[in-house]
N, C-alpha and C positions, 0 to 999 in steps of 0.2 A: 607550517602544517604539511609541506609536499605537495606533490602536485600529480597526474597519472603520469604514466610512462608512455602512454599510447592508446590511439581513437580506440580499438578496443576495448581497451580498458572503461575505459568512459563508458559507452557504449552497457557494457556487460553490466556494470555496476549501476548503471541509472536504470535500467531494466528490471535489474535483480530488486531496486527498495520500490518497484511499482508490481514486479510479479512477486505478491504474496497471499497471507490471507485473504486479499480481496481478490484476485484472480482466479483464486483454487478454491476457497472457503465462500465468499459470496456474492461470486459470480453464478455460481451454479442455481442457487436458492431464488437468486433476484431473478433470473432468468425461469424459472419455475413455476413463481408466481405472477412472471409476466405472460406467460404466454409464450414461449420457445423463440421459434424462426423471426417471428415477425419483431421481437425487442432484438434480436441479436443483430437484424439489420439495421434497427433505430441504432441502437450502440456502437456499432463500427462507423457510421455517419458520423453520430457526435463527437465520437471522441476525434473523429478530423476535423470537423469542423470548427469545436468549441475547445476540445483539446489539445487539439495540436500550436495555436498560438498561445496558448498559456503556457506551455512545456518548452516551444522558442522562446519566449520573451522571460522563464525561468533561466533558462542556459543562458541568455543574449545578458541576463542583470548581472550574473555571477559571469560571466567570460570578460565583458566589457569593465568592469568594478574592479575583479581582483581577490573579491573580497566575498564571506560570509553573507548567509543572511544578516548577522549582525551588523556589517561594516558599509554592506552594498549599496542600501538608499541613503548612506548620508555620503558615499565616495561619489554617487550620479548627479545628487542633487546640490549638494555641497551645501548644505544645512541639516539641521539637526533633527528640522519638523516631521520626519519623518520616521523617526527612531522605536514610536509607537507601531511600526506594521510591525519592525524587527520584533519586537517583543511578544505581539503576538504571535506571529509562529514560531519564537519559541514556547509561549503559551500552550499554545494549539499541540507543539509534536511531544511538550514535556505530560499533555494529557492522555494522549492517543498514547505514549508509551507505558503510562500507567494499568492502563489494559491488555497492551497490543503485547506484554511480554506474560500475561496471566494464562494471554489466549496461546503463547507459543510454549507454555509449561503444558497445557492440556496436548498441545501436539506430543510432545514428545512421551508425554505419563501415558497416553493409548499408545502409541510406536513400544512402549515398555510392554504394556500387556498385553500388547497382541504378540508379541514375542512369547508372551507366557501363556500363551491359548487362552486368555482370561476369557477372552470371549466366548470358547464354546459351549453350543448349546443353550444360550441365550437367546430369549422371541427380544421382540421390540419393548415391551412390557419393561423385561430385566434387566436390559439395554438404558432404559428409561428410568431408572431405579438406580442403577450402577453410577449413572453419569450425573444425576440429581445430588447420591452420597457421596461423591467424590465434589461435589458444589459445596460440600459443608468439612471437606476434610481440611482445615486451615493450612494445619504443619505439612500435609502431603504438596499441598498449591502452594507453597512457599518454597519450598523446596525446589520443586519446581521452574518456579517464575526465576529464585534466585541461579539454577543454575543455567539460564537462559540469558540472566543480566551479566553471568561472571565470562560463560564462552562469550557473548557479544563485546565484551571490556577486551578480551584476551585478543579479538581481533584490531581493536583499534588503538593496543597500545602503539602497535607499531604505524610506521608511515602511513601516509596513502597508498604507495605504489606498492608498498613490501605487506601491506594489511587486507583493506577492501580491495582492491587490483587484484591482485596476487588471489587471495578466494574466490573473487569472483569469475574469474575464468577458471577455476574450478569447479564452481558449487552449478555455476549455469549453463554449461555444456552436459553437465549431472541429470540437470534439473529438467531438461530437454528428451535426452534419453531417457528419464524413465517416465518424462508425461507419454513420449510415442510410443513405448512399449506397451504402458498399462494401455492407450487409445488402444493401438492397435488388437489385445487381447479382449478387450470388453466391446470392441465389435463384432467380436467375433462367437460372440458367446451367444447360444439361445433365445431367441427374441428381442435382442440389442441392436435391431434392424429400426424398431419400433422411435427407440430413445433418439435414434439418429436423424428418424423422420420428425420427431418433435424439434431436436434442434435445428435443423436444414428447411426444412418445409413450411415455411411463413404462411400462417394465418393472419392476414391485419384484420379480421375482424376482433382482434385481443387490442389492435390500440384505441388508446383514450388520451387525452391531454398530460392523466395523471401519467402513466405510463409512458409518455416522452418525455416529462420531467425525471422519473424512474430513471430512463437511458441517461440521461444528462447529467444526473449524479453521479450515478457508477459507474462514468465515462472520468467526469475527476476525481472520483474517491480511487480509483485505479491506476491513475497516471502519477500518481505523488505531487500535484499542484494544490498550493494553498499551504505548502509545508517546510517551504525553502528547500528543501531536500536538493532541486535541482537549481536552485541558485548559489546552494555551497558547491554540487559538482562540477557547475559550470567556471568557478572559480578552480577549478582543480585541474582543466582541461590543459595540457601540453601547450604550450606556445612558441612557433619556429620563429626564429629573428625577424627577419621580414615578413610576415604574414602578414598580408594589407588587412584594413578594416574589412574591407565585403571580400576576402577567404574566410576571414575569420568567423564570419553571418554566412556562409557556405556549411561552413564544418557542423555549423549548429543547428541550422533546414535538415542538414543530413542525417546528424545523430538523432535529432527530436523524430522524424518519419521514422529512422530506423527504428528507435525504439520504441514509439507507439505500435507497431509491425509486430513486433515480440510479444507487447504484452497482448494483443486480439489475437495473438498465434496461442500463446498460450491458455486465454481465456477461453478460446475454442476448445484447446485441448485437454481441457479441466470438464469442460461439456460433456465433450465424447468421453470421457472416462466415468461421469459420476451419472448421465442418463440411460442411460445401455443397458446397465442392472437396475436403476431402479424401476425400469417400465418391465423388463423382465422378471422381474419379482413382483410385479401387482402393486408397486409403491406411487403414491402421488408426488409427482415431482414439484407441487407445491409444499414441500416438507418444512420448508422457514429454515433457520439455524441450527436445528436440530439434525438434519439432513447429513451433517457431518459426521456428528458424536452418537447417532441414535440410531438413522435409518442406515446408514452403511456399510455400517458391523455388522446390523442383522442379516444384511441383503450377501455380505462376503462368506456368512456363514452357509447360503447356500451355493455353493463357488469350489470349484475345482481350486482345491491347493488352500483352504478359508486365510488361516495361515499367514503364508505368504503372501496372497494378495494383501491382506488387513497390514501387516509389516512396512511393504513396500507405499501404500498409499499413505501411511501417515510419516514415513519417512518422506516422501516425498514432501509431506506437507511441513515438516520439521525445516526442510531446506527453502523451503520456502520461506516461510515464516523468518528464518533467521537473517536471509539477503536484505528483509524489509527493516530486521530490528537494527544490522550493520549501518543503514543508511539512517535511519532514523534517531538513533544514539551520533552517530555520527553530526548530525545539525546542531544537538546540541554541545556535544564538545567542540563542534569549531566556534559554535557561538559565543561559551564559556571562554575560550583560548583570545578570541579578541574583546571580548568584552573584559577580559582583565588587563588589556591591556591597555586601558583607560584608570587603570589604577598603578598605586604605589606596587603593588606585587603582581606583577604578571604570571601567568603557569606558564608551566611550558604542555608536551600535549602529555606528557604521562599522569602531570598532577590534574589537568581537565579532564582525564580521563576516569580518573579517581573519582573526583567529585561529580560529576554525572552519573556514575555507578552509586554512588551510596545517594545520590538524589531518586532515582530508578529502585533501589531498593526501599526506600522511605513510602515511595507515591505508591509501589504494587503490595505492601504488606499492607499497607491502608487499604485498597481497592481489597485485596482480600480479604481481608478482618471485617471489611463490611457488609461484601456478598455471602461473608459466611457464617454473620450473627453473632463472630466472639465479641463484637465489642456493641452494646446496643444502642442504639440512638446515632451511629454514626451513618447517617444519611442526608441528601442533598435534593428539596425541592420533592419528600416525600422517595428521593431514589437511592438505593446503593449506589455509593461512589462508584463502581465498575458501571455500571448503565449510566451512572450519571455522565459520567468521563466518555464512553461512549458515544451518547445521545448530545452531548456540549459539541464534542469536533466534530463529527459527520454530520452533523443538523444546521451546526450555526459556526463554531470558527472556522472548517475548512473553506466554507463557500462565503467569508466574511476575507479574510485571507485572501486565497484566489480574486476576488473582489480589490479587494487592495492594490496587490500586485498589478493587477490590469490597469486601474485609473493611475496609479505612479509612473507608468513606463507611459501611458496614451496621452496625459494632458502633462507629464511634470518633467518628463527628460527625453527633449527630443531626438537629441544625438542617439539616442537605443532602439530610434525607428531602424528597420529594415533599409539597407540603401541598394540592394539587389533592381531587381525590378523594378521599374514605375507603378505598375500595376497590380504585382506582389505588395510593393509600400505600403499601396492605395487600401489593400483589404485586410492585410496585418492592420495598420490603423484605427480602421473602421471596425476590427471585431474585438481591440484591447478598448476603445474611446466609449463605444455605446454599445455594439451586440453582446459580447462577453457580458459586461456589468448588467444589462440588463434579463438576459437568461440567469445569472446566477441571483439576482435578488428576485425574481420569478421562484425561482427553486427554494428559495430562504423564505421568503411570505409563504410559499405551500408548508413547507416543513412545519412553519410557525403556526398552522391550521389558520392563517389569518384570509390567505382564498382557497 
């Protein structure tokens, strides 16, 4: 399958499939309904504290293995008992992409008409209207979604290094300058002073128990753990001839910080663009999901250049969105790739690539035929497939997953401890063995309304 060419590379691309719709799309909203400053500081906590040994011991399965989600816990543990996590995250990310390429047809169908002024002249109302009809237009979401699944194939027909590598230190030096751009112009705007004191200026009288579990989720629904993602790139990571074992648990301390750094950099910087105008505009930045497709048209429509700004922020979010789909198609064509090779016909990566693509096309014409009514009775648990799919990974298989991964590395393969530090060991340890598993099924019983 290849391998990268260089720590940046690594780096840029494991970054890229954790800075996407959850960083620019909803981060903003969670943060909204949380209460500003005071969830943003729970959030940067957790995600070091609860996310960062989940995102080494992702890297440390795939660097140490060699191998796939697919290959990794039976190459650690050298039994097979374990073949069921592999399958569920492919489970989990064959679901999450079900959706997660419906949601990257909607980026880019608004980047289309905001380019056509569609938008002007639109209150919230028609905004609300607009984005409701476009919920029911099948053949347009289709469209769409498919041509989101055909660029994401076109990047992974090729290697690693000459595919996701090779874009990634494109799309994410991109993705950078125009988050600092747009920050920097929407603080600059008319009462955007306002939106910066909501994100900056902590109130903890907004925390609550629920609201620490809040941060704790969107601390892993942001980092790409519980999805293999970063167990196939750790498998992908350069390797110099002699690189002892603890360089190799070096390179990976270093990449997992760096790149938790990028996504709270960007998360921040998703903040400062989409709060600024909404408190300058009289909008509650408790807007929910809507906040995206509803309230930020309106709010651009009163805006120097409406335009351009509406252009640039959903292209942005197009580039987003796609770093997430690269990575995430990607888990499962490496999985596809060794998992046939447990049979009579192995693929090679062009025919894995194939067959994920018309898997990917199969799961989101369903999800849309169902959120759109053409087919009736096609529902799950009283839900359209899209919410259903949805509400299945971010409720219960991400943090079942993540959950997984932590007890396999903490009681089942010792050799994957941490050999750095005494004391480093000592707490890597202790937060894969009991803290982690126990925050995330904390998180799992809430979700489950069961406390």
């Amino acid at each position: 399958m290849g391998s990268f060419s260089s720590k940046i590379g690594v780096l840029l691309a494991a970054a890229g499939s954790a800075i996407g719709l959850g960083s620019i799309w909803k981060f903003p909203y969670v943060v909204g309904e949380n209460g500003g400053g005071a969830f943003i500081i729970l959030y940067v906590v957790c995600s070091l504290i609860f996310g960062l040994p989940l995102v080494m011991n992702d890297f440390m399965i795939g660097r140490l293995s060699g191998k796939s989600a697919y290959g990794a816990f039976r190459a650690l543990s050298g039994t097979n008992r374990w073949q069921w996590l592999s399958w569920l995250l492919m489970a989990t990310v064959t679901l999450l992409t079900g959706f997660y390429f419906v949601v990257t047809g909607w980026c880019f169908y608004y980047m289309v008409e905001a380019a056509k002024n569609t938008f002007a002249g639109m209150d919230a109302e028609a905004l609300t209207d607009f984005f409701d009809a476009f919920g029911h237009q099948a053949p347009t979401m289709t469209a769409y979604a498919v041509f989101s699944i055909v660029l994401t194939a076109a990047v992974l027909w090729f290697d690693v290094s000459k595919g996701i590598e090779r874009l990634s230190k494109i799309l994410m030096p991109l993705l950078f300058v125009m988050l600092i751009v747009m920050a920097v112009h929407m603080a600059l705007i008319d009462g955007g002073t306002t939106g910066l004191r909501f994100l900056f200026e902590p109130d903890f009288s907004k925390i609550t128990p629920k609201v620490v579990l809040e941060a704790v989720g969107l601390s892993f629904f942001t980092l790409s753990v519980g999805l293999g993602i970063l167990i196939t790139y750790g498998s992908y990571m350069p390797k110099e001839q002699q690189e002892t074992q603890h360089a190799q648990e070096e390179n990976v301390v270093t990449t997992s910080v760096q790149m938790i750094a990028l996504v709270l950099l960007v998360s921040l910087l998703a903040g400062m663009i989409v709060f600024p105008v909404v408190f300058a505009c009289g909008f509650s930045p408790a807007e929910g999901p809507q906040l995206t497709f509803v309230t930020l048209p309106d709010v651009f429509q009163h805006m120097f250049c409406p335009t351009l700004i509406s252009v640039s922020f959903f292209a942005l979010m197009c580039v987003a969105a796609i770093t997430s789909t690269i990575s995430l198609m990607e888990v499962m064509v490496a999985f596809v790739h060794e998992a046939s090779e447990d049979t009579r016909h192995p693929l090679n990566r062009h025919q894995s690539v194939i067959l994920v693509a018309l898997i990917q096309l199969v799961t989101n014409t369903l999800c849309i035929l169902s959120m759109t009514g053409c087919v009736g009775g096609l529902t799950v648990v009283g839900k359209n497939l899209f919410d259903f799919a949805n509400d299945l990974t971010t409720n219960i298989l991400i943090p079942l997953g993540a959950m997984g991964v932590a007890v396999f590395t903490g009681w089942f393969v010792p050799k994957a401890k941490y050999h750095g530090s005494p004391a480093v060991s000592f707490l890597y340890m202790l937060m894969l063995r009991w803290i982690v598993p126990a925050v995330i099924l904390v998180i799992f019983l809430e979700s489950m309304n069961v406390i």
